[in-house]
FITIPA-483078 format. One line per 2 residues: number of its first residue (from 1); their letters; for each residue z, x, y of N, C-alpha, C. Coordinates in Angstrom, 1 decimal. Example, Ala and Ser with C-alpha at 12.3 -4.5 7.8 and 13.67 -1.06 7.14 Angstrom:
<recs>
1 = as = 7.8 13.2 -5.7 7.8 12.3 -4.5 7.8 13.2 -3.3 ~ 7.1 12.8 -2.2 7.1 13.7 -1.1 7.9 12.9 0.0
</recs>
This chain:
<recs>
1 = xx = 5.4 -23.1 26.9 6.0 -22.6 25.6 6.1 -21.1 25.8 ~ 7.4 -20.7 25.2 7.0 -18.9 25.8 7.6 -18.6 24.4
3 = xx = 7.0 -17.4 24.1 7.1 -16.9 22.6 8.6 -16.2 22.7 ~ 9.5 -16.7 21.4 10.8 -16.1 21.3 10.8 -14.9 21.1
5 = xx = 11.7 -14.5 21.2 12.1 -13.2 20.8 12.5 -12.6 19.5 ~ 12.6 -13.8 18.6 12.5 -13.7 17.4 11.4 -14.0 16.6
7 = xx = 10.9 -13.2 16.0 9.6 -14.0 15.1 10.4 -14.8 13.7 ~ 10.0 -16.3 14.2 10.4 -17.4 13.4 10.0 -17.7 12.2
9 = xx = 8.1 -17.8 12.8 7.5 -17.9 11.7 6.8 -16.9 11.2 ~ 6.2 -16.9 10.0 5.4 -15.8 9.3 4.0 -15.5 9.7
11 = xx = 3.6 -14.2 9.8 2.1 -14.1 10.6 1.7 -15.1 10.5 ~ 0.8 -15.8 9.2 -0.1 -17.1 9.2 0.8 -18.5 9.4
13 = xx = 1.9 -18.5 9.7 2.4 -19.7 10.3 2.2 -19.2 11.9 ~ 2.2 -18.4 12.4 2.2 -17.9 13.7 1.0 -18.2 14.0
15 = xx = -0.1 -18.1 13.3 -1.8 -18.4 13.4 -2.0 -19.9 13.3 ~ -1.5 -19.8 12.7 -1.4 -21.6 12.2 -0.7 -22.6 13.5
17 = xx = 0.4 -22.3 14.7 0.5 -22.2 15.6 0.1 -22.5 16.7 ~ -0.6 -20.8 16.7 -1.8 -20.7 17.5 -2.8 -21.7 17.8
19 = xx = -3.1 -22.0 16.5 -4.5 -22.8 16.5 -4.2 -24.2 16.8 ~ -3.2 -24.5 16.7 -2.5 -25.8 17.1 -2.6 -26.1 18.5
21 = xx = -2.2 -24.8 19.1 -2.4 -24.5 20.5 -3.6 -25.0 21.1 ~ -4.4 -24.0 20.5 -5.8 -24.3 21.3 -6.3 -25.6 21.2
23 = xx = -6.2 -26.3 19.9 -6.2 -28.1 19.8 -6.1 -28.4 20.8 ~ -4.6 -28.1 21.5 -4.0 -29.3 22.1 -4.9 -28.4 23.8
25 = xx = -4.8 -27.3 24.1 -5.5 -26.9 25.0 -6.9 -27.3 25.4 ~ -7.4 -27.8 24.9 -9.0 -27.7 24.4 -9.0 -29.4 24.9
27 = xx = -8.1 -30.0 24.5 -8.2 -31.8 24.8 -7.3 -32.0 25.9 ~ -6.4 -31.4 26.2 -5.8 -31.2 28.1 -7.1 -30.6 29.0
29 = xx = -7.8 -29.9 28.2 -8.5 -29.8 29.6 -10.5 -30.1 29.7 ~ -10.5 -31.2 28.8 -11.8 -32.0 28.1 -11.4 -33.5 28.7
31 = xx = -9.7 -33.9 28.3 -9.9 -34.9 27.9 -10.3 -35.6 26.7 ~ -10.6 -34.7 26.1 -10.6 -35.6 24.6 -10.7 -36.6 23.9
33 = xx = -9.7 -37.4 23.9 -8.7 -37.8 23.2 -9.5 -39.1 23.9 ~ -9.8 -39.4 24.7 -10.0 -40.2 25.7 -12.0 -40.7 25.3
35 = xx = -12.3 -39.8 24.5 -13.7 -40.2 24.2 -14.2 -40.3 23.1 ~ -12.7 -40.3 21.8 -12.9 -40.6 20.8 -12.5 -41.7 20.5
37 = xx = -13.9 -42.3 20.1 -13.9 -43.8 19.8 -12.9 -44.3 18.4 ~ -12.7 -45.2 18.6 -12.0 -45.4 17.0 -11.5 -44.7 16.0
39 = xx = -10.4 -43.5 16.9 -9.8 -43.0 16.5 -8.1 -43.7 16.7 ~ -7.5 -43.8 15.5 -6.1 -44.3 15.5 -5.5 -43.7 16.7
41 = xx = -5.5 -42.5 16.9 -4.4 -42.0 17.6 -5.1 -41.8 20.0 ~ -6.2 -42.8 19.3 -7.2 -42.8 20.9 -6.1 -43.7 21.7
43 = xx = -6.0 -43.5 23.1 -5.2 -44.8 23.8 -6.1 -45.4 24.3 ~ -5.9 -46.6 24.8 -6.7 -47.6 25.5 -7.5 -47.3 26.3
45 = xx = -8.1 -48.2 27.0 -8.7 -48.0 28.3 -8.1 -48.4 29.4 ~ -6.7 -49.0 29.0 -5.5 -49.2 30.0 -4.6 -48.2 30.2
47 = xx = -4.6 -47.3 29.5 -3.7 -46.6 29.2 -5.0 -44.8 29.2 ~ -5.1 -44.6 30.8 -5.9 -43.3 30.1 -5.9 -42.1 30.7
49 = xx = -5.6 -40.7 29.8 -4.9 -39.7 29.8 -5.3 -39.2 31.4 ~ -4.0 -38.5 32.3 -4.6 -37.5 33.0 -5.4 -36.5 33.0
51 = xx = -6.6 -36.3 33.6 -7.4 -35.5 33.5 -6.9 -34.2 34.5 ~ -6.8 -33.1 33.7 -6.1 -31.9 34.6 -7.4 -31.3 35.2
53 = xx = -6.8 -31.2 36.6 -7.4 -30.4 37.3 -7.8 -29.0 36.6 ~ -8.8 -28.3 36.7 -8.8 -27.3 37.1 -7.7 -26.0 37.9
55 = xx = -7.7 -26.4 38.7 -6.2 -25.6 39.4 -5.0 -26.1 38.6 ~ -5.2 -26.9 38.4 -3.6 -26.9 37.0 -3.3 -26.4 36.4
57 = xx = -4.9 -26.5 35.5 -5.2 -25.7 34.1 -5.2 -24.1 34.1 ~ -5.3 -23.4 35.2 -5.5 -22.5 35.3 -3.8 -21.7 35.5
59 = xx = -3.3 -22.4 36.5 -2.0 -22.4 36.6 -0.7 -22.4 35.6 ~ -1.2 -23.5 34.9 -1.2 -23.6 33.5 -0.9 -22.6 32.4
61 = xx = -1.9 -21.7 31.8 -2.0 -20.8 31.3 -2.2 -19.6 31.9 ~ -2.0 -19.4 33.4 -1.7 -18.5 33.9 -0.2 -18.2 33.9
63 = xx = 0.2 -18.7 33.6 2.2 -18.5 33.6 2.8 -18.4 32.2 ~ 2.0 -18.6 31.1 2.0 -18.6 29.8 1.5 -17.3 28.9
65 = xx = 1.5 -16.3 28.3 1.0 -15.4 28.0 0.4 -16.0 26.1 ~ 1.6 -16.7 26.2 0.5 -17.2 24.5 -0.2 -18.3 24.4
67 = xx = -0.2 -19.2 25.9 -1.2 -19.8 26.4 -2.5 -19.8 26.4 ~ -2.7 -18.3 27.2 -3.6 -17.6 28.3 -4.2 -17.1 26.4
69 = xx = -3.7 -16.5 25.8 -4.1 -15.7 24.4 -4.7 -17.2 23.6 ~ -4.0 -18.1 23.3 -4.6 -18.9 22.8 -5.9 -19.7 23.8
71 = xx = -5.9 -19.8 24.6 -7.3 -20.3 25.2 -8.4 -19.0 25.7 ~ -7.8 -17.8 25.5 -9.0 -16.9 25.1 -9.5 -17.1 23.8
73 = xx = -8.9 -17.1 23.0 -9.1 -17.2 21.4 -10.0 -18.5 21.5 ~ -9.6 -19.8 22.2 -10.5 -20.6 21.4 -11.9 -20.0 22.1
75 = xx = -12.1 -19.8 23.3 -13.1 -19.7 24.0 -13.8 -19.1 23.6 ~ -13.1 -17.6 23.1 -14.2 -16.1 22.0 -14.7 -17.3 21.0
77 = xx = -14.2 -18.4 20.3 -14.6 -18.8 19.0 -15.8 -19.8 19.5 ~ -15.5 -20.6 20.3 -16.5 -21.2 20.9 -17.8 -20.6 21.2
79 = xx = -18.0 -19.3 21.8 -19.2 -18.8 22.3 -19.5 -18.6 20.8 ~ -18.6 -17.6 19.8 -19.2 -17.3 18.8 -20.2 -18.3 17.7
81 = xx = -19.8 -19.5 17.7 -20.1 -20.4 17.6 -21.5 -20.7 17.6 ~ -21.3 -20.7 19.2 -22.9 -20.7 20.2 -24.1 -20.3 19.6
83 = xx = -23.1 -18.9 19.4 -24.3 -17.6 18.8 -25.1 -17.6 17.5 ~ -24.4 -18.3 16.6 -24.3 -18.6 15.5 -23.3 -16.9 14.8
85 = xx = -22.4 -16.4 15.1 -21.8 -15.6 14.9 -21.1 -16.3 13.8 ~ -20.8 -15.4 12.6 -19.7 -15.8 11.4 -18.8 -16.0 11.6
87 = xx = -18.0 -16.7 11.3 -16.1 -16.8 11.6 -15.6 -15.2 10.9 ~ -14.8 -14.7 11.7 -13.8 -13.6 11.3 -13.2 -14.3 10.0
89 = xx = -13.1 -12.4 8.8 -12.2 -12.8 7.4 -11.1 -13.3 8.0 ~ -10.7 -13.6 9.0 -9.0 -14.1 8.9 -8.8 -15.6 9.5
91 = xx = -10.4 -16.3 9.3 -10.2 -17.9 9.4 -10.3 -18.5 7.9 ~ -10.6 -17.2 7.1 -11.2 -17.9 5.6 -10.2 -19.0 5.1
93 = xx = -9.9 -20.0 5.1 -9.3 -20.6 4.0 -8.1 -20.7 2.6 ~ -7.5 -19.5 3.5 -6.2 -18.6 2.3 -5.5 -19.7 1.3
95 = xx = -5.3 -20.1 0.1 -4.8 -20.5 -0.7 -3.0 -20.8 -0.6 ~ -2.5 -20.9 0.6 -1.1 -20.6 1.0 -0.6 -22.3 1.0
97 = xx = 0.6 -21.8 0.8 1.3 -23.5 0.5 1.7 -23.8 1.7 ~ 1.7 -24.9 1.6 1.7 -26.0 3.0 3.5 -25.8 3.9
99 = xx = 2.9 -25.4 5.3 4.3 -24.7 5.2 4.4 -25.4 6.8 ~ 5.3 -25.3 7.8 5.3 -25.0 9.4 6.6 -25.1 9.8
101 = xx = 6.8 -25.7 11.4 8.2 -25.4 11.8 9.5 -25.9 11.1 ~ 10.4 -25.6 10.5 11.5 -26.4 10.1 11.0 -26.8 8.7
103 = xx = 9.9 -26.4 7.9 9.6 -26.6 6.4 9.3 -24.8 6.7 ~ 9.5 -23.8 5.8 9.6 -22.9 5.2 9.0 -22.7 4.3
105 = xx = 8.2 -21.7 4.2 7.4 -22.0 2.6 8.4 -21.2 1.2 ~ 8.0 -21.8 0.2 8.7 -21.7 -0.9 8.9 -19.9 -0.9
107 = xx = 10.1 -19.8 -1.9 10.6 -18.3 -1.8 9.7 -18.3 -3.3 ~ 9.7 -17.0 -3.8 8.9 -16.5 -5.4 7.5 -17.1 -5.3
109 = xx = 7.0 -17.0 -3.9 5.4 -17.6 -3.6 4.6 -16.7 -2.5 ~ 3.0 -16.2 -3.1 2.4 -15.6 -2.2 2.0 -16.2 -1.2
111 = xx = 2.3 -15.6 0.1 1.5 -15.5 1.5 0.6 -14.7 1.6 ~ -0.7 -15.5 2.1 -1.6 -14.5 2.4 -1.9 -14.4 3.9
113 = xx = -2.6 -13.5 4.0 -3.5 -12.9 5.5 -4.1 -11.9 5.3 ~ -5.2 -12.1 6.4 -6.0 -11.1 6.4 -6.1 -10.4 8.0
115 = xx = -6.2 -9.3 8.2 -5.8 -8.7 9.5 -8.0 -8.9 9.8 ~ -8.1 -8.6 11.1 -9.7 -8.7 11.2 -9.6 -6.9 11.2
117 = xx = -9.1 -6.4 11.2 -9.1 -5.4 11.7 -9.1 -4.3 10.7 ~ -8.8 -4.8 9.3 -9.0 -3.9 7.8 -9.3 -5.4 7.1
119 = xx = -10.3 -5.9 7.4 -11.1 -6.6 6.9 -11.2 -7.1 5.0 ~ -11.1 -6.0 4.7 -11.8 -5.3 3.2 -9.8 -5.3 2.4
121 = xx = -8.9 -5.9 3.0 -7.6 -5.8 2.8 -7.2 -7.2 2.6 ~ -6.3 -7.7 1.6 -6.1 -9.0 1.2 -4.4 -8.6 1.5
123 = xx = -3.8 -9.1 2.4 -2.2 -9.0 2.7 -1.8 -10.0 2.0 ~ -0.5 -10.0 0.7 0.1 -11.1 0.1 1.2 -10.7 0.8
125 = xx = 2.3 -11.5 1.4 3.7 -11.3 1.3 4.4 -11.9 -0.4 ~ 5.2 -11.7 -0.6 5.7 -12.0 -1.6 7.3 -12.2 -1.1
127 = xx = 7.7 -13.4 -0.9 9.4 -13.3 -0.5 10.1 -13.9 -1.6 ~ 11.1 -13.1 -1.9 12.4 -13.3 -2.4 13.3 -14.1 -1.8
129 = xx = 14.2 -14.2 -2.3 15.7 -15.0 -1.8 16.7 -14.7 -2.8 ~ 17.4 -12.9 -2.2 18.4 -12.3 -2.9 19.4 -12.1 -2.1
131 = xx = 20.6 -12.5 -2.2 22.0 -12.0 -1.6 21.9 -10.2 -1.9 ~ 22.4 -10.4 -3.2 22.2 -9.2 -3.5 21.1 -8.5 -4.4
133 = xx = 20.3 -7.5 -3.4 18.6 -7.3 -3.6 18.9 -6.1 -4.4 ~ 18.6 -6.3 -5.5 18.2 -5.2 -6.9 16.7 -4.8 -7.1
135 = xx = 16.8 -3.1 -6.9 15.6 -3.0 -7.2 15.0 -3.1 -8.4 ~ 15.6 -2.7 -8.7 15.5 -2.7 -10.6 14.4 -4.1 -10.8
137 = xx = 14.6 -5.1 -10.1 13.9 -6.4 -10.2 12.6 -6.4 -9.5 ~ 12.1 -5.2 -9.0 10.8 -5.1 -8.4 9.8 -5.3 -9.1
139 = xx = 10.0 -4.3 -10.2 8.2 -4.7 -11.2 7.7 -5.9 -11.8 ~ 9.2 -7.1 -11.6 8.9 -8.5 -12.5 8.1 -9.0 -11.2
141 = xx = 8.6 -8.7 -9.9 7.9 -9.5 -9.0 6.7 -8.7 -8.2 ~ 6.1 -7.8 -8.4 4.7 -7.2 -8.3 4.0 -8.0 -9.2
143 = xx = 4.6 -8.1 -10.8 4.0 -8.6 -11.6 3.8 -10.0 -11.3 ~ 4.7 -10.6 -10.6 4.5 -12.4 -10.9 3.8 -12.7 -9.4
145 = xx = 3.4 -11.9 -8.5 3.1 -11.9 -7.6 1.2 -11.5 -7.9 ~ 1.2 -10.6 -8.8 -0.4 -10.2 -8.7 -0.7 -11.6 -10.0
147 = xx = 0.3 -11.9 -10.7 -0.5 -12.9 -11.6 -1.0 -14.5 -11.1 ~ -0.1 -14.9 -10.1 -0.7 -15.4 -9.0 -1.9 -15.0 -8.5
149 = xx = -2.5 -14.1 -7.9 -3.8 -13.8 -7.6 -4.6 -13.8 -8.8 ~ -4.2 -13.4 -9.5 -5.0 -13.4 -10.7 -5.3 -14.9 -11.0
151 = xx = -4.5 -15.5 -11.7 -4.9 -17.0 -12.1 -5.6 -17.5 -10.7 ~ -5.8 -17.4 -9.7 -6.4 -18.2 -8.5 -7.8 -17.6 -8.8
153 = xx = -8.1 -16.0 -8.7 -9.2 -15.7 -9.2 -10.1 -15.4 -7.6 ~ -11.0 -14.5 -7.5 -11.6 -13.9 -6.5 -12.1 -15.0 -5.7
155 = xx = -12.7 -16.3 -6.3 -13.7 -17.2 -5.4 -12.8 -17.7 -4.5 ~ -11.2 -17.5 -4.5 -10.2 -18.2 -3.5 -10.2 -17.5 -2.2
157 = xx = -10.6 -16.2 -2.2 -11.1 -15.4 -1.1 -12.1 -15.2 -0.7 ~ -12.1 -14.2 0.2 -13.1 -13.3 1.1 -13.3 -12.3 0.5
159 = xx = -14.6 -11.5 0.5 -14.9 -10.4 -0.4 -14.0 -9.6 0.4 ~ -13.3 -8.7 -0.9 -11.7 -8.1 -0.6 -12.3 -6.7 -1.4
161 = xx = -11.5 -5.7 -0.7 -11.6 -4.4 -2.1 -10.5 -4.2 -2.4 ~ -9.2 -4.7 -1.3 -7.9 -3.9 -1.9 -6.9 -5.0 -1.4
163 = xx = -5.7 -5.2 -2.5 -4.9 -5.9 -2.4 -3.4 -5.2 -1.8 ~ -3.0 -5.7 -0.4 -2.0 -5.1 -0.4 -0.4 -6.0 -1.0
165 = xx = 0.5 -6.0 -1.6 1.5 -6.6 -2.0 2.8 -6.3 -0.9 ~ 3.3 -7.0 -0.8 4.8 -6.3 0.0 5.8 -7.8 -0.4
167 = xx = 6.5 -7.0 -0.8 7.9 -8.0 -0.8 8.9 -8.3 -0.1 ~ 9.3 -8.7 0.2 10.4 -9.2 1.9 11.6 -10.4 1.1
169 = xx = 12.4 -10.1 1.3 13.8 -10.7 0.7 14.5 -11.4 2.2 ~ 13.9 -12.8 2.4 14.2 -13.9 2.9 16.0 -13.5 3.5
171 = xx = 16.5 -13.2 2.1 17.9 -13.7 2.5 18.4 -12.3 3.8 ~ 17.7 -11.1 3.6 17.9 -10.2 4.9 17.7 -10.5 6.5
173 = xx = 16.9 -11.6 6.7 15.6 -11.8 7.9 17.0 -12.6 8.6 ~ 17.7 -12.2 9.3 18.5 -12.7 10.3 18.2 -13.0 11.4
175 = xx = 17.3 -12.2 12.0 17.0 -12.5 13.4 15.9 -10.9 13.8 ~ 15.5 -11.0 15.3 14.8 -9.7 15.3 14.8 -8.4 14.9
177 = xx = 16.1 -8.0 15.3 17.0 -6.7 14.6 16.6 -6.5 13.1 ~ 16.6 -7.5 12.1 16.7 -7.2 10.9 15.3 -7.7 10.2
179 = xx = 14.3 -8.2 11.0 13.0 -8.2 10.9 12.5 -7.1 9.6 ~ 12.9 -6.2 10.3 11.6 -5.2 9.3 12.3 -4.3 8.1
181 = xx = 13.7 -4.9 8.5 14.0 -4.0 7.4 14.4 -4.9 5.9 ~ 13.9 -6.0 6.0 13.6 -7.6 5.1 12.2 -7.2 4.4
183 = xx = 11.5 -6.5 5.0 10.4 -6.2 3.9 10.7 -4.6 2.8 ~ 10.9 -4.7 1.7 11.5 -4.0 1.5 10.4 -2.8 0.8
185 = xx = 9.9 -3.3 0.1 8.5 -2.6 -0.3 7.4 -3.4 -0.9 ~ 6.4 -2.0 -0.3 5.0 -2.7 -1.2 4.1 -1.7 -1.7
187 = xx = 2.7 -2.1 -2.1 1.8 -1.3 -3.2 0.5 -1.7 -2.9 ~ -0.5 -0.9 -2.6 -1.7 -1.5 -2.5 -2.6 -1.2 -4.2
189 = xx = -3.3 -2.0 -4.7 -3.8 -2.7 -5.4 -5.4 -2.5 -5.4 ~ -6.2 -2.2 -6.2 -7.9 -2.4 -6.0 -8.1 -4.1 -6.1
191 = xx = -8.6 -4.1 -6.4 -9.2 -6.0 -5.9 -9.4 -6.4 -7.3 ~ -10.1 -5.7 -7.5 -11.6 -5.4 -9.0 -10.5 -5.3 -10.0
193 = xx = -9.7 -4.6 -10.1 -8.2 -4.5 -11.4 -7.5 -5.5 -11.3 ~ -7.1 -6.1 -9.8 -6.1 -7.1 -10.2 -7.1 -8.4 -10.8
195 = xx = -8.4 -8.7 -10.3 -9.2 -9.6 -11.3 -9.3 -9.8 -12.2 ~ -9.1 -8.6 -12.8 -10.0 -8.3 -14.3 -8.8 -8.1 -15.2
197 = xx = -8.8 -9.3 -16.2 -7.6 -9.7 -16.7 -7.6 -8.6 -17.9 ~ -8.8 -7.4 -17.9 -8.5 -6.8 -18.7 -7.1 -5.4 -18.5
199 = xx = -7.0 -5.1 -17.4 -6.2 -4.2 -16.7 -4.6 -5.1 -17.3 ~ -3.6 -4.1 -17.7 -2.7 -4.9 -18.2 -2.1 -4.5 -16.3
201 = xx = -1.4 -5.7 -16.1 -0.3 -5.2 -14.5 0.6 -4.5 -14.6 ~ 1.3 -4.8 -15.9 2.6 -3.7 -15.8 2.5 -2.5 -15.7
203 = xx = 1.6 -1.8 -16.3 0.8 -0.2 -16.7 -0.1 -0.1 -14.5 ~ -0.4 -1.4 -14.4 -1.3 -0.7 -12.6 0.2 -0.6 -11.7
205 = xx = 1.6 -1.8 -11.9 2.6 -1.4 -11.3 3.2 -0.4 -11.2 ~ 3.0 0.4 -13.0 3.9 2.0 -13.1 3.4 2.5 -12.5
207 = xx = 1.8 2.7 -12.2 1.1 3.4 -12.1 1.0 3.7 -10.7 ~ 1.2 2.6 -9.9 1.6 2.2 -7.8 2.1 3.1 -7.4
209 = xx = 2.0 3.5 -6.1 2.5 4.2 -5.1 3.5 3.3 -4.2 ~ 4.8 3.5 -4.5 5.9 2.1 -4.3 5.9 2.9 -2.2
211 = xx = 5.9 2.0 -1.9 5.5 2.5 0.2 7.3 1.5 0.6 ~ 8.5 2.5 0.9 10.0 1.8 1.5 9.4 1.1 2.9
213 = xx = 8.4 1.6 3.4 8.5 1.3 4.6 7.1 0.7 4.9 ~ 7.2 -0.3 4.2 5.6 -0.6 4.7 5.2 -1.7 5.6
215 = xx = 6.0 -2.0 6.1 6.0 -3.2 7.9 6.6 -2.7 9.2 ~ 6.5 -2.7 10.2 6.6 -2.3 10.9 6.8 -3.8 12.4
217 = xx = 7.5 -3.9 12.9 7.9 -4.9 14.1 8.0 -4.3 15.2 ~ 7.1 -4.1 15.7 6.4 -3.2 17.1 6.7 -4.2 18.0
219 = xx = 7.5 -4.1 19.2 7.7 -4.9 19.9 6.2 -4.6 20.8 ~ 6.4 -3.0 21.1 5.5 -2.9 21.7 4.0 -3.0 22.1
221 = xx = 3.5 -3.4 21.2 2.5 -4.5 20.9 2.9 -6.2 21.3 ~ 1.2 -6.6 21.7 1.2 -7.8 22.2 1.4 -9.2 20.9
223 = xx = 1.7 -9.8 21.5 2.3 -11.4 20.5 0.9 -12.2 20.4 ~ 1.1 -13.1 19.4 2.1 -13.1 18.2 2.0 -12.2 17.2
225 = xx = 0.4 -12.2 16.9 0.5 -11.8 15.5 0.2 -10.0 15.2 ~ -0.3 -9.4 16.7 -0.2 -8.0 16.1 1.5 -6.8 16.5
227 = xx = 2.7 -7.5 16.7 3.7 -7.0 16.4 4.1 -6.7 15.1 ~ 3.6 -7.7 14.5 3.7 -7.6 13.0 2.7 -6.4 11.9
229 = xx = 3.1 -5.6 12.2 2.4 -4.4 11.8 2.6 -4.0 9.8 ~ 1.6 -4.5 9.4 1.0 -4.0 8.2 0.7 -2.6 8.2
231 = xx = 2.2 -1.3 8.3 1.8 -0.3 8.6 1.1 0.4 7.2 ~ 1.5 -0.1 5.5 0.9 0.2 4.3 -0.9 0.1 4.9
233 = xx = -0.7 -1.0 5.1 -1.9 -1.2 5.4 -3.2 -0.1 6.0 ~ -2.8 0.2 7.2 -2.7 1.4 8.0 -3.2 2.9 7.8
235 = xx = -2.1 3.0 7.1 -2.2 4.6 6.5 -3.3 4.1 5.3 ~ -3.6 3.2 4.4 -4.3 3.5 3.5 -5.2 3.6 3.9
237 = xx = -6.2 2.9 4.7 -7.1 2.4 5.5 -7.5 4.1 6.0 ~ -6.4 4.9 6.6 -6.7 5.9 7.0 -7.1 7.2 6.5
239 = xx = -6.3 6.6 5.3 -6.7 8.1 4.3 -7.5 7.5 3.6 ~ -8.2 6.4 3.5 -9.4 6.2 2.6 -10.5 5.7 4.0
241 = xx = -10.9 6.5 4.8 -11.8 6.1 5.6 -12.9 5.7 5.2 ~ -14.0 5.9 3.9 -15.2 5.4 3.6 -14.8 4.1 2.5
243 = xx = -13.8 3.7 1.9 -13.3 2.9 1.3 -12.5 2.0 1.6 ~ -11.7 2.1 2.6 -10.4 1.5 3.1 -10.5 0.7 4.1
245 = xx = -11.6 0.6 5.0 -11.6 -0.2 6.2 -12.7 -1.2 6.3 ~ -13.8 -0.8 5.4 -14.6 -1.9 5.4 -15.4 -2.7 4.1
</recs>
């Protein structure tokens, strides 16, 4: 499988992917499949899977770069495992609607992620589906986008301090070229306000620092998921060094 040149799916469908990957990696080169008992989808004992070599396997994911990344990935998770190491914030359990190849997830619905890397950062996408994109219509959907977090409520996450929002209008996302300029803007958010149903949203929206440019599609960076540059992210992170990264 070699990664397109278009990013198709969305970070966490990209992760989601991923992890699909290492499944199937993980039982190509175990065998798996093959030692689970009374499992529906087990084959026979007439019927039983090639066991790949070693030089296969290596060959394998040697000629693959999101191969080779996904069977690092499971392996780091595996040892971690070992150690009794924690899972990274960005295996937590995100509250995101059931989405993958050729299903799309719903437009006027948050996507979440969490980068491992600003940890202390709760990433919503928020996508639209506008021919013609009005900004004038931004504050209804910050608003119906943080009230979503809000009615889900903090136990749906990972301890978070700041919420970043970004809105991306589906109907721009043509192909790579027009990637980044589909997210149109976003705002980052304390955690603690958007909770606290006392904070009215429309008054913390006036109140936001609106970021035109807050994604970034870095070719130059490695695939899948850190091309996709949460640059809002970033700069906040940076100018709030005792507050913003962890």
């Amino acid at each position: 499988m070699t990664q397109p040149a278009t990013p198709l799916l969305s970070e966490p469908g990209q992760i989601r992917v991923l992890k699909i990957i290492c499944i199937l990696v993980c039982m190509l080169s175990t065998g798996y499949a093959s030692d689970q008992e009374g499992s529906p989808s087990s084959p026979s004992a007439t019927n039983t899977p090639h066991q790949m070599t070693s030089s296969e396997f290596s060959r394998l994911i040697g000629s693959n770069d999101t191969l080779r990344a996904a069977f690092d990935y499971a392996e780091k998770q595996g040892e971690d495992r070992m150690r009794g190491v924690p899972p990274p914030p960005s295996q937590f359990p995100l509250p995101n609607p059931d989405a993958g190849p050729h299903r799309p997830p719903p437009s006027y619905v948050n996507i979440y992620n969490i980068n491992d890397n600003y940890p202390s950062y709760l990433k919503c996408k928020y996508d639209v589906d506008e021919k013609n994109y009005n900004q004038s219509n931004e504050p209804k959907w910050f608003i119906e986008s943080l009230k979503q977090i809000r009615h889900l409520g903090p136990q749906k996450f990972p301890t978070i301090k700041w919420i970043a929002v970004v809105i991306k209008n589906r109907a721009e996302h043509k192909d790579a070229s027009t990637f980044e300029q589909s997210f149109k803007v976003g705002a980052i958010f304390k955690a603690s306000d958007v909770f606290d149903s006392s904070h009215d949203l429309s008054q913390m929206i006036a109140a936001a620092a609106l970021d035109r440019h807050p994604f970034k599609y870095d070719k130059a960076q490695p695939p899948p998921g850190e091309q996709q540059r949460w640059v809002i992210v970033e700069r906040h992170a940076t100018n709030n060094p005792t507050t913003g990264s962890n």
